[in-house]
C-alpha positions in Angstrom: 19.3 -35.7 10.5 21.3 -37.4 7.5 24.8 -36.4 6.7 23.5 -35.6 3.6 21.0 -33.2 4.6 23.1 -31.7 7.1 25.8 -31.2 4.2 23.1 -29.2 2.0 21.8 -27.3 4.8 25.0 -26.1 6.0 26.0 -25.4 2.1 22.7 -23.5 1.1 23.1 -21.3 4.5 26.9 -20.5 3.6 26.3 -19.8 0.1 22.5 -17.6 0.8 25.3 -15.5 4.3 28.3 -15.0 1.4 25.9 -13.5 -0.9 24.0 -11.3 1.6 27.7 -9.7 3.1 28.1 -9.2 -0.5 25.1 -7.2 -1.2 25.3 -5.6 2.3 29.1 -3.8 1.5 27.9 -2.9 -2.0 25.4 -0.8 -0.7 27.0 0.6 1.7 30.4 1.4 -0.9 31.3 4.8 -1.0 28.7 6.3 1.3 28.8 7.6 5.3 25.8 5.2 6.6 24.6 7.9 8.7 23.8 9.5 5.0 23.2 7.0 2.8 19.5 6.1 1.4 20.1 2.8 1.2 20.9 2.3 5.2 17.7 0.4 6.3 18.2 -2.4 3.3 22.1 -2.7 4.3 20.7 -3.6 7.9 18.1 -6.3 6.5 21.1 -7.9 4.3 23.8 -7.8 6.9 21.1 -8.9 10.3 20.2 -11.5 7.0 23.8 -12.6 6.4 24.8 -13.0 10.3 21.4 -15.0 10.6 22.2 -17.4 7.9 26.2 -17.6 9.4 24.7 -18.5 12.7 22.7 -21.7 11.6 25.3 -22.4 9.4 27.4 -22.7 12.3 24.9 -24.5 14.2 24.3 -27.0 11.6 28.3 -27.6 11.6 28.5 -28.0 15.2 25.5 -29.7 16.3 26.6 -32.7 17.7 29.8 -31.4 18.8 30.3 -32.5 22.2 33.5 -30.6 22.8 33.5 -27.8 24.8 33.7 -25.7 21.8 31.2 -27.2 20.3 29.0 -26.9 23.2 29.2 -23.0 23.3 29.0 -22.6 19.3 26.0 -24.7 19.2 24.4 -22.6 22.0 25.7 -19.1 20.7 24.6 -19.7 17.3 21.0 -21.0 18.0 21.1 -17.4 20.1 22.1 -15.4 17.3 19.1 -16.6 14.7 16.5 -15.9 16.5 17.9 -12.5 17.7 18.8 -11.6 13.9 15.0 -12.5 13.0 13.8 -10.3 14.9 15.7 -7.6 14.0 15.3 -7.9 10.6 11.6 -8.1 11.2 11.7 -4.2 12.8 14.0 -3.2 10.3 11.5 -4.8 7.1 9.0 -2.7 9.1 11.2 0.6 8.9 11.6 0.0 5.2 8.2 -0.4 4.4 7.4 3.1 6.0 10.3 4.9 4.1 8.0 4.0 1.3 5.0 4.8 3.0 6.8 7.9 4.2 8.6 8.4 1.1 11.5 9.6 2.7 14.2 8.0 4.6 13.7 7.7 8.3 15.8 8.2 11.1 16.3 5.6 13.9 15.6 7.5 16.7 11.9 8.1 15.9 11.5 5.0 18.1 12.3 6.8 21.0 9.4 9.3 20.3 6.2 7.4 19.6 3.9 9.9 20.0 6.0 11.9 18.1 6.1 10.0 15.3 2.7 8.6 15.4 1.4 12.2 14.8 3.9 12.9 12.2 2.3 10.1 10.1 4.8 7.1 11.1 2.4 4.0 11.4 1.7 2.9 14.5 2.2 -1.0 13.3 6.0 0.0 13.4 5.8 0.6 17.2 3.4 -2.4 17.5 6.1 -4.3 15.3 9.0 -2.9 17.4 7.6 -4.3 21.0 6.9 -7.6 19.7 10.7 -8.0 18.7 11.9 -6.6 21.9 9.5 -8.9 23.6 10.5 -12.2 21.0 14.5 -10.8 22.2 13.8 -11.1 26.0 12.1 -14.3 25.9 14.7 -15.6 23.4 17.4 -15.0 26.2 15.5 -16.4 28.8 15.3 -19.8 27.0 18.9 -19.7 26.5 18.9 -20.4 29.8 15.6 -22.5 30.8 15.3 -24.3 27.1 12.2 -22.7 26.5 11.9 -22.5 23.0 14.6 -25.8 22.8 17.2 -27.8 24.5 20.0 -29.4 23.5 20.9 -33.3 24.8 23.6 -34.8 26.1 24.8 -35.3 22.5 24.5 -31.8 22.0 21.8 -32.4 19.6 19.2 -29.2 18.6 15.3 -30.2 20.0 12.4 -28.3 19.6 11.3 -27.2 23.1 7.5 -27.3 24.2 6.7 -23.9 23.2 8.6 -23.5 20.1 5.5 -22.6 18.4 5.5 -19.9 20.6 9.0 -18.5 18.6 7.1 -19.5 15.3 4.1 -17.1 16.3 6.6 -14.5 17.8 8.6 -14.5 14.4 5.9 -14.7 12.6 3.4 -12.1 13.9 5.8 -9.0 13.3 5.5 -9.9 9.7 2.1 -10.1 9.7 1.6 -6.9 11.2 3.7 -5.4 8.5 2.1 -6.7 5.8 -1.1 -5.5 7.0 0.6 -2.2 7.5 1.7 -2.7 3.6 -1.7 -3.6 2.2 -3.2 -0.5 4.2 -1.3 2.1 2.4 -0.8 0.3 -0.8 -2.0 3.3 -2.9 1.2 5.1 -1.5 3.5 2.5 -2.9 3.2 2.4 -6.6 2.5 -1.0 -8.4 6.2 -2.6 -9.4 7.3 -1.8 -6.1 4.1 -3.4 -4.6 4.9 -6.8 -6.1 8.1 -6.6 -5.3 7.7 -6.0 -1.5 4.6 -8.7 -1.8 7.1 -11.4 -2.7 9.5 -10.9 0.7 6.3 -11.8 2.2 5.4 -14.6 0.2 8.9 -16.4 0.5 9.3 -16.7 4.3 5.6 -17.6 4.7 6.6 -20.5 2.6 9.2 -21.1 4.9 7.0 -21.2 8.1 4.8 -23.9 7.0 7.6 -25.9 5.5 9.1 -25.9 8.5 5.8 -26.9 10.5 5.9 -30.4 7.9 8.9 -31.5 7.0 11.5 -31.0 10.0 15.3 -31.4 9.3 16.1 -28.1 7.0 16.3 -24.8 7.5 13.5 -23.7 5.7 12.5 -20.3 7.4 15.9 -19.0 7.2 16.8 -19.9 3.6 13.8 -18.2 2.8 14.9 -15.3 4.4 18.1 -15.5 2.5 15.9 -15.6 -0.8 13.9 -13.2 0.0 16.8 -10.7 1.2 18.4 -11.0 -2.4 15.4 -10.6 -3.9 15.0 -7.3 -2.3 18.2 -6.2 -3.1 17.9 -7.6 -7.1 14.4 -6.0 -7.3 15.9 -2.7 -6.0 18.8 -2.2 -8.8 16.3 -3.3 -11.4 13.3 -1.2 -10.0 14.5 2.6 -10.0 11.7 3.6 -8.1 13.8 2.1 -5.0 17.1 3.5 -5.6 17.5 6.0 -2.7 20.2 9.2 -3.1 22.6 10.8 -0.8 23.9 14.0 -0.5 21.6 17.4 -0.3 19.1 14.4 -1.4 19.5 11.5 1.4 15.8 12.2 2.7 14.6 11.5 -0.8 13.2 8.5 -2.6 11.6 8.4 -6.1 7.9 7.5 -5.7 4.5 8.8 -6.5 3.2 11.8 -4.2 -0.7 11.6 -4.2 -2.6 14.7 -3.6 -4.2 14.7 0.2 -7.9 15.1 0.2 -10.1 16.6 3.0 -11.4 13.3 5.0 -14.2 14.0 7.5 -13.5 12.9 11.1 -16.6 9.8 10.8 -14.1 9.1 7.6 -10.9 8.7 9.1 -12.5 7.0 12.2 -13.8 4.4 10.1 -10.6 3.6 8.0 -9.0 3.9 12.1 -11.4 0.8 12.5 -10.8 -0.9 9.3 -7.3 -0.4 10.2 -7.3 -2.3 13.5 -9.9 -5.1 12.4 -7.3 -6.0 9.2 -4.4 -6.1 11.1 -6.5 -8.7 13.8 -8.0 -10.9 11.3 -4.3 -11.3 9.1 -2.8 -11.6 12.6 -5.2 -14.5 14.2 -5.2 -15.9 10.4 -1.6 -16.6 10.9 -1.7 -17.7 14.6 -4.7 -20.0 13.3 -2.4 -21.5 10.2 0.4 -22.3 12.8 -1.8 -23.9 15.8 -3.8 -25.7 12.8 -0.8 -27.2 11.4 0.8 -27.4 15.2 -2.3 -29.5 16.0 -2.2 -31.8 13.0 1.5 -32.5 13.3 1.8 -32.2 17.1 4.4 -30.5 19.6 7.6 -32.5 20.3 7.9 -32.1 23.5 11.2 -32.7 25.6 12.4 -36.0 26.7 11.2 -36.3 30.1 13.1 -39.0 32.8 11.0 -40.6 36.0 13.2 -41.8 38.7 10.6 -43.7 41.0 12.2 -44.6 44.4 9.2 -46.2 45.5 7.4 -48.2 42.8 4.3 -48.7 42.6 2.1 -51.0 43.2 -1.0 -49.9 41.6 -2.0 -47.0 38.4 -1.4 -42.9 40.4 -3.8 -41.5 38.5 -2.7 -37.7 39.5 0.7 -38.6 37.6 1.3 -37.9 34.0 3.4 -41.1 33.7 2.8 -44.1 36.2 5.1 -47.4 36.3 4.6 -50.5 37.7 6.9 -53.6 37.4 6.3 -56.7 39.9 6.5 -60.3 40.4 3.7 -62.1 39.0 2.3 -63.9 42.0 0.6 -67.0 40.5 3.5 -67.9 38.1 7.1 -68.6 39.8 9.0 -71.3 40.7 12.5 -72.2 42.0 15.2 -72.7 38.9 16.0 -76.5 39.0 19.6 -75.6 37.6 20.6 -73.1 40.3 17.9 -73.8 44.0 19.3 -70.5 45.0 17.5 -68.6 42.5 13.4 -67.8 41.5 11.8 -68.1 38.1 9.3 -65.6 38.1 7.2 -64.0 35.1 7.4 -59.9 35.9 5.0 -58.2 34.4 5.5 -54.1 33.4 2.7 -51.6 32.6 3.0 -48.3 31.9 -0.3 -45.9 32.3 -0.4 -43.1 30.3 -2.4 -40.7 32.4 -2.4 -37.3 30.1 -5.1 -36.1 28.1 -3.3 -35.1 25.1 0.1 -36.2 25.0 1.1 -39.6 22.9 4.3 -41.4 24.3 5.8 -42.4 21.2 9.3 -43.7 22.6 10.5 -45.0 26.0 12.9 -46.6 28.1 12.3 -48.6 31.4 15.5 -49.5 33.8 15.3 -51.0 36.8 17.9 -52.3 39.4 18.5 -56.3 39.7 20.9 -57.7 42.1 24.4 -59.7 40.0 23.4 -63.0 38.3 20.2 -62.2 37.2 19.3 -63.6 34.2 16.5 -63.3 31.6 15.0 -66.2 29.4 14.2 -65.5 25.6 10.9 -64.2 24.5 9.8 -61.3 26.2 7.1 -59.3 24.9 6.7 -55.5 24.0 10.0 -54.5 24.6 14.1 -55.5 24.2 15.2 -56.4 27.1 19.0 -56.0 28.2 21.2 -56.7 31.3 23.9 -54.4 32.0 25.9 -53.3 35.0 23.1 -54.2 37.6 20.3 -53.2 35.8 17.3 -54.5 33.2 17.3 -52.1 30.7 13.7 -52.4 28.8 13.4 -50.1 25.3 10.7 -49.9 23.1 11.2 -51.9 20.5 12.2 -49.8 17.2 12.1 -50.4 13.2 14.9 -53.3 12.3 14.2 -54.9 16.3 13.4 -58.6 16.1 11.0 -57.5 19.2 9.0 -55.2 16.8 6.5 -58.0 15.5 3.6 -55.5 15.8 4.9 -52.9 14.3 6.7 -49.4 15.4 3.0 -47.6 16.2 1.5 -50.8 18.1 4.3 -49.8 20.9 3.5 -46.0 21.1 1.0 -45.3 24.0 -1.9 -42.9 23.2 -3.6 -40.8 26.0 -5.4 -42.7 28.7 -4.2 -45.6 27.4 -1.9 -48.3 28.9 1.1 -50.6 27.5 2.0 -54.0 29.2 5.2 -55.4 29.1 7.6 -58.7 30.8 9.3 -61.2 30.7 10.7 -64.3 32.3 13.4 -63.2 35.1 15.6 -65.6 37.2 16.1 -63.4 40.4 18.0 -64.6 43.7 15.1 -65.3 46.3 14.3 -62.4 48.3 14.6 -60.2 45.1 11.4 -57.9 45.4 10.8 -54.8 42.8 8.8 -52.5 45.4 12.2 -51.9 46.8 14.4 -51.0 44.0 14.5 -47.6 41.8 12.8 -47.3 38.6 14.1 -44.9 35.9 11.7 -44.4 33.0 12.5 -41.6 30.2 10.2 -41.1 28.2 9.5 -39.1 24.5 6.2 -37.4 23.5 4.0 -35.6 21.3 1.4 -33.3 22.3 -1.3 -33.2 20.4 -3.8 -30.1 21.3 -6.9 -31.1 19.2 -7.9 -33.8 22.0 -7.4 -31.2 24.8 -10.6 -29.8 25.3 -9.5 -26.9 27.1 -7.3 -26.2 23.4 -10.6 -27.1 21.7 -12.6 -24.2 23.0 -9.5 -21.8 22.8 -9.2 -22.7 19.2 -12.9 -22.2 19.0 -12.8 -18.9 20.4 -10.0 -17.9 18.3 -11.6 -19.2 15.4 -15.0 -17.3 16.6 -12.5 -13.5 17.1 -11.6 -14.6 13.4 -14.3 -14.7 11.5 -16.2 -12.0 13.6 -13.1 -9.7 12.8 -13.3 -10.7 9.5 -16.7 -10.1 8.8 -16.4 -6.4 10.2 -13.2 -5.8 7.9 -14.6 -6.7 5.0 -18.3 -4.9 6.3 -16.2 -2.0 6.9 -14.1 -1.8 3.8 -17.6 -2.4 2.2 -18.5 0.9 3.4 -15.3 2.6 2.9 -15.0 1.4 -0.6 -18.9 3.4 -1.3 -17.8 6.2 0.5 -15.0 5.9 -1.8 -17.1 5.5 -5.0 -19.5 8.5 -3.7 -16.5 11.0 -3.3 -15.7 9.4 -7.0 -18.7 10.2 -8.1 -19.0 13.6 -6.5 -15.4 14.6 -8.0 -17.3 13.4 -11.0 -19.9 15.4 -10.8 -18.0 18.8 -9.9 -15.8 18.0 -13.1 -18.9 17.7 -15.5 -20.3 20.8 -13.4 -17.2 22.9 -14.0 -17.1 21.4 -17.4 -20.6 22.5 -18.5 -19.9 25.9 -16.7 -16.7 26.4 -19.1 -19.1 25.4 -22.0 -21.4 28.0 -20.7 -18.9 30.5 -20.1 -17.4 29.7 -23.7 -21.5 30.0 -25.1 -21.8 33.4 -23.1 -18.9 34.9 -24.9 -19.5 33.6 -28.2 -23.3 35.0 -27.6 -21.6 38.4 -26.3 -19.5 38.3 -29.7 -22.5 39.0 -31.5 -25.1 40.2 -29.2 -24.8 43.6 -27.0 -24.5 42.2 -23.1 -28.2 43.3 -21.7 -29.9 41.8 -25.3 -28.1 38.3 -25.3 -29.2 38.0 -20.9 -32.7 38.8 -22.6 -32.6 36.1 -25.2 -31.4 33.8 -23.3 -33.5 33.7 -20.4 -36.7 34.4 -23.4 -35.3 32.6 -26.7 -39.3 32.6 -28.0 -39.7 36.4 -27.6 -39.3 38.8 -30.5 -36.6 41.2 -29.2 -37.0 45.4 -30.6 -36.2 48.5 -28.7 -35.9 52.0 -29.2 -33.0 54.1 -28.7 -34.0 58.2 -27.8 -29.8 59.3 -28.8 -27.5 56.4 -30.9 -24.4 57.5 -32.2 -23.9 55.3 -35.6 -20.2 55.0 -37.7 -19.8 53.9 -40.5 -16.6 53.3 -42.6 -15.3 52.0 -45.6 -11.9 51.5 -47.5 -11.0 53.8 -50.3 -11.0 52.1 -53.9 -11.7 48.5 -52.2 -13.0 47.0 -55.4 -9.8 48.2 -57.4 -7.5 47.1 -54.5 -9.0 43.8 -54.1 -9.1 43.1 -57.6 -5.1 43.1 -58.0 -4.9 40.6 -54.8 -6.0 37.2 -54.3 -9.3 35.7 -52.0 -6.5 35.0 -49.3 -4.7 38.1 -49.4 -7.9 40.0 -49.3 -9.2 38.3 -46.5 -6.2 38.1 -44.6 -5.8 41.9 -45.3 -9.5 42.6 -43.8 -9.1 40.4 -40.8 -6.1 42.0 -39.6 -7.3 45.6 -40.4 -10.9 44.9 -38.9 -9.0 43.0 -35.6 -7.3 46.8 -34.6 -10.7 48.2 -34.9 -12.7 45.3 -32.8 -10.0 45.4 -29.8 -10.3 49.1 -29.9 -13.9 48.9 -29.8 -13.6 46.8 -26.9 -11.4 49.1 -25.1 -13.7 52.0 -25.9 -16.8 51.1 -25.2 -18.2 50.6 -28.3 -20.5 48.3 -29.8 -19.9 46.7 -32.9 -23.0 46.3 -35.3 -21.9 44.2 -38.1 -19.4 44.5 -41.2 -20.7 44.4 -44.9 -17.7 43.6 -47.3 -15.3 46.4 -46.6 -17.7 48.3 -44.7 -17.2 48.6 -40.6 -20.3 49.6 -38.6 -20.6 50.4 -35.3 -22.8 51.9 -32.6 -23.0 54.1 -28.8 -25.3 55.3 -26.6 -27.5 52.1 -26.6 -29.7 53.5 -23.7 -33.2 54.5 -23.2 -31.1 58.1 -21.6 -31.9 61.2 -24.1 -28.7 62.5 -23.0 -25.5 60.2 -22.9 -22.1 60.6 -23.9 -22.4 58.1 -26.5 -21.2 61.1 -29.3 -17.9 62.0 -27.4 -17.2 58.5 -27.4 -18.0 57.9 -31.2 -15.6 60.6 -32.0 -12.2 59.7 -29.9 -13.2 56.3 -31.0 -13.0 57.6 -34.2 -10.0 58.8 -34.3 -8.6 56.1 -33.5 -9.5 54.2 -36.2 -7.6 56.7 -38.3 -4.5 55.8 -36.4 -5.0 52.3 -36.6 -5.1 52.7 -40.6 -1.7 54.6 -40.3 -0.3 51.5 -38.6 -1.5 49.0 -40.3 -0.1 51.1 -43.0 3.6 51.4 -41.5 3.9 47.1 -42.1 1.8 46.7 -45.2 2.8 46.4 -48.7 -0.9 47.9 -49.8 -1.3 51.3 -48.8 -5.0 51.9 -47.5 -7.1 54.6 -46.9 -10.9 55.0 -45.2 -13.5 57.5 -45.0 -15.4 57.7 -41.7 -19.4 59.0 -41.2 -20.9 59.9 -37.9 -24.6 60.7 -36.8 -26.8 60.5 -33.9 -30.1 60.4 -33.3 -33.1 57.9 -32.6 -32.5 54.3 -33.9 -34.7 51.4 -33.4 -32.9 48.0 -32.4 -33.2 44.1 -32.5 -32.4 40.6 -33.4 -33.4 39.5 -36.5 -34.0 35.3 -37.5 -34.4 32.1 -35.4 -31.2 30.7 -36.7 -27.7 32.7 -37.8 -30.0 35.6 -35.9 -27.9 39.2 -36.4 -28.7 42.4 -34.1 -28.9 45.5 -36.6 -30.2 48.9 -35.9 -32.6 50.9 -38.4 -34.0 54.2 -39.1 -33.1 57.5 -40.7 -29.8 58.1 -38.0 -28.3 55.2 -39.8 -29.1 56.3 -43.2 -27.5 59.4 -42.4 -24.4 58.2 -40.8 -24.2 55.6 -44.5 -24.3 58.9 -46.3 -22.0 61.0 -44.0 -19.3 58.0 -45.0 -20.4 57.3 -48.5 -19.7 61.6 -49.5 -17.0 62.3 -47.0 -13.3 62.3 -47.4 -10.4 60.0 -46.7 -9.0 60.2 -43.7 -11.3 62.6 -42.2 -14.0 62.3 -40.0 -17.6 63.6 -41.8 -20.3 64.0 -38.9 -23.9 65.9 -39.3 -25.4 68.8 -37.5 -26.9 66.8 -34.5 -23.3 64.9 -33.6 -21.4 68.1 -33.8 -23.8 69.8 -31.5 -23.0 67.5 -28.8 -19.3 67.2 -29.3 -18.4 70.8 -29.9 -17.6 71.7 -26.8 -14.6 69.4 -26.7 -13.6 69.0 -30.4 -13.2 72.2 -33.4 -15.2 71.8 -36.9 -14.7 72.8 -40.3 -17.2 75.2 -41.8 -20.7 73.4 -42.6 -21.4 72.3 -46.3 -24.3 70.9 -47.3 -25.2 67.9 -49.5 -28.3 66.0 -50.5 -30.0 63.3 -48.2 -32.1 60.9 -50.2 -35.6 61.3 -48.0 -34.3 64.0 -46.3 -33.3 67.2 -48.9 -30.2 69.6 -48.1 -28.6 68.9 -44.6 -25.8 70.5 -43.1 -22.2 68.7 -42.4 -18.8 69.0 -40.5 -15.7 68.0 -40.9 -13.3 67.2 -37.7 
């Protein structure tokens, strides 16, 4: 890593920590934590903050080779990956306080069952054992360098399973955000994008990292996303939480529950699981995709071979041999003491997979040794007793093939050697070989990796197809209970129109005659009536009255009067005919029964008419007065027309009771021979007079 790099990294992370603390206090300002709302994002900025510290800190002291340096280096590598995986659970928790919509307590993880049946998502749990299990493993490799190692420089390297942390870090979040897409109707839309995007960020992060090696990209873009979710949450005020008598409380939409059948509810169950395994092998697939293209750096690996060999192991990864060559040596004319010899090197690469891609070769050589120019595939150095042999780099004079020509791709081999002046009886079988050795793994040409890629690949898309089969079928279930909602709405909607059909209908119709025309609308509709009571009534001087008012006034006046006399007719009993100008008609004892009750009912009905008069009189400026006629009798009944049809009653009862009204008095109630002989026994009469009937001569009449 550049100085320069190294400068921004550590100057991004300090900048991204100082503004998460910030955020962190803010929220928590002037509230007990226990109580305040807010508490699960004060734990995702802080565990934020402390992460970003932490690889500041390791940034700073990588290198270090003090003992300080040595523990900060160590202790800080420690502390980011245990603060990811906190503030994985706790992004969990605060995606189910919206889901819950309601602040939750932290010691619902110590009652899963509890919790699950309370409507907690099970993801959290899921979520929660992942980062216990990502913790564990974390301080297990703090002391085996499982996930990385530092070298003798005390330098930060990637560790053979390092993916492994990648996938650990990285499936929490995946599980969440399946979690967040699965109740996404629960969390209204602004808050939905804005939750989306702390997903989006550190996903940005992870494949960054995977690429380009050197920055911190994963945890910057925690840092981003941490202030985002803080930002978002003053500007939203849907996430603004409240403490006090409302600490449980959070402002979000509450949708009405809906009776789901158990098939339902198994189905979404389903739906459930296969989502949260396809995102969850999508994201394993991303990382061993890009893991394959790129290839694992594995740790730098040293071979001290006591006895060399003489031929290729085959069962070793790594096999070394260096030796004389036996047809090209000769005694050094300057010095008869020591051997020219060429020595020839070749190092078998004997694994499947894994490209050595630097190296070093040492071997030991008794003093005096010396080694003639032009050796090939390799600088060559003596130093302290020993031929130090390097693979020769970008800038070496040696390199005259080029950096890649050097690296030694599986089941290949690499030949090195020079010309070495060695005293006689020097023989390489007896000395110590050290060889350290650099390499990538690379898992696409490890057929074993193949077919677990393939079978992953295979879970993927079969997990796939059955989400999306499934959500196929939940989304039509969906649309049918649409579509029966929609139908029980226009049901109830047409019944109101009925209902408001029926009454207007009943408005004009007696109850038993509209049921008959409506259920035969063709059919011509007369009865006859053995004992109708018929009123009629009328205003006094109308027609000099309503010429000393206006249409309005007149109107208005009727309507008002004529209202008293319909809700007391409703009240009563009794059926309203029709009313002719000023005129008020109205009929009992609609039955095919000779004897009915229909007369008493006339008369207390109309009496109060007359009271009705009096106060409408008490609040109007026109004084009125009415004259009331009663008889009963046989009447024939019907509807009249096709269109604007009327019901009306005829014969001589209702010629009568027009008379009664048209000679009687006002204020008093005029009735004929027949009416009074049915009412008498509860009502007194006047003495009878008599008066001419049109049609029907001298007839006798009663006044109440």
């Amino acid at each position: 890593m550049s100085d320069f790099t190294r400068i921004i990294s550590i100057s991004s992370l300090s900048f991204l920590s100082f503004f998460c603390f910030q955020v962190g206090v803010f929220l928590w300002s002037g509230h007990n934590l226990k109580q305040n709302g807010r508490r699960t994002l004060i734990f995702i900025e802080w565990f934020t903050g402390f992460l970003l510290l932490s690889d500041a800190l390791a940034y700073f002291y990588r290198g270090n080779t003090t003992m300080t340096g040595y523990y900060m280096v160590r202790l800080s590598n420690f502390f980011v990956f245990i603060c990811n995986f906190s503030i994985n659970f706790f992004f969990c928790l605060y995606v189910c306080e919206f889901i819950k919509q309601s602040r939750l307590n932290l010691s619902l993880v110590l009652h899963p069952k509890t919790s699950i049946k309370n409507g907690i998502p099970v993801q959290l749990f899921i979520v929660l054992v992942l980062c216990v299990a990502g913790v564990l493993i974390t301080i297990f490799s703090q002391f085996s360098n499982f996930f990385y190692y530092f070298d003798e420089n005390n330098l930060y390297h990637r560790s053979t399973f390092f993916p492994l942390s990648v996938g650990l870090g990285l499936l929490p979040g995946l599980i969440t955000f399946t979690m967040f897409l699965q109740n996404r109707k629960k969390i209204e839309k602004n808050i939905f994008v804005s939750l989306l995007f702390y997903f989006i960020i550190p996903l940005i992060g992870v494949i960054m990292i995977l690429i380009v090696y050197g920055f911190p990209w994963i945890n910057v873009s925690l840092g981003l996303s941490a202030l985002h979710l803080f930002y978002s949450s003053i500007k939203l005020m849907e996430i603004e939480f409240y403490s006090g008598e409302r600490g449980n409380s959070i402002i979000s939409p509450v949708y009405k529950t809906e009776a789901i059948s158990t098939e339902s509810r198994k189905r979404v169950a389903r739906n459930h699981f296969w989502q949260s395994l396809s995102i969850s092998l999508g994201g394993i697939l991303l990382v061993l995709i890009i893991v394959s293209i790129k290839g694992i750096s594995l740790p730098e690996k040293t071979l001290r071979i006591t006895e060399p060999y003489s031929e290729n192991d085959a069962s070793k990864s790594v096999c070394v041999i260096f030796g004389r060559n036996a047809d090209k040596h000769w005694v050094d004319e300057g010095d008869p003491d020591r051997t020219g010899a060429q020595y020839d090197g070749v190092i078998f690469n004997n694994m499947g997979s894994t490209i050595i891609t630097d190296w070093n070769f040492s071997i030991s050589v008794p003093e005096g040794c010396s080694v003639d120019p032009g050796p090939w595939n390799g600088t060559f150095t003596l130093l302290e007793g020993s031929l130090n042999v390097k693979k020769p780099h970008e800038g070496d004079k040696e390199n005259i093939h080029g950096v890649d020509f050097y690296t030694i791709t599986p089941l290949k081999t690499l030949g090195f050697g020079c010309i070495m002046y060695t005293p006689h009886d020097y023989n390489t079988l007896s000395q110590q070989i050290v060889f350290t050795y650099s390499s990538i793994l690379k898992p696409l040409t490890n057929k074993l990796f193949d077919v677990f890629l393939a079978l992953l690949f295979i879970i993927f898309i079969i997990s796939t197809t059955i989400m999306l089969f499934e959500g196929k079928l939940i989304r039509v279930e969906e649309e049918n209970k649409k579509l029966e909602r929609t139908v029980k709405e226009r049901t109830k909607e047409l019944e109101a129109e009925k209902n408001r059909s029926e009454n207007l209908l009943l408005n004009i119709l007696p109850k038993e005659i509209a049921k008959e025309l409506t259920a035969h609308p063709e059919r011509t509709i007369a009865k006859e009536y053995p004992n109708v009571t018929v009123l009629f009534t009328d205003i006094v001087g109308f027609t000099k009255i309503s010429g000393e008012m206006t249409a309005e006034e007149v109107v208005t006046m009727l309507n008002k009067m004529f209202t008293m006399f319909d809700e007391r007719a409703k009240r009563e009993g009794i059926e309203k005919i029709k009313t002719i100008g000023d005129a008020y008609m109205a009929a009992t004892g609609l039955t095919q029964e000779d004897y009915n009750d229909g007369a008493l009912r006339m008369i207390r009905f109309a009496k109060g008419l007359l009271n009705d008069v009096r106060t409408f009189n008490e609040t109007s400026s026109v004084k009125l007065l009415i004259r009331l006629g009663i008889n009963s009798g046989p009447v024939v009944a019907g509807v009249i027309g096709k269109t604007k049809f009327i019901y009306d009653i005829w014969g001589d009862t209702v010629n009568v009771a027009s008379r009664m009204e048209s000679t009687g008095l006002p204020m008093r109630i005029h009735v004929t021979e027949t009416t009074k002989a049915q009412t008498s026994s509860l009502y007194q009469y006047s003495k009878n007079t008599e008066i001419d009937v049109k049609g029907k001569g001298m007839m006798k009449t009663y006044f109440l």
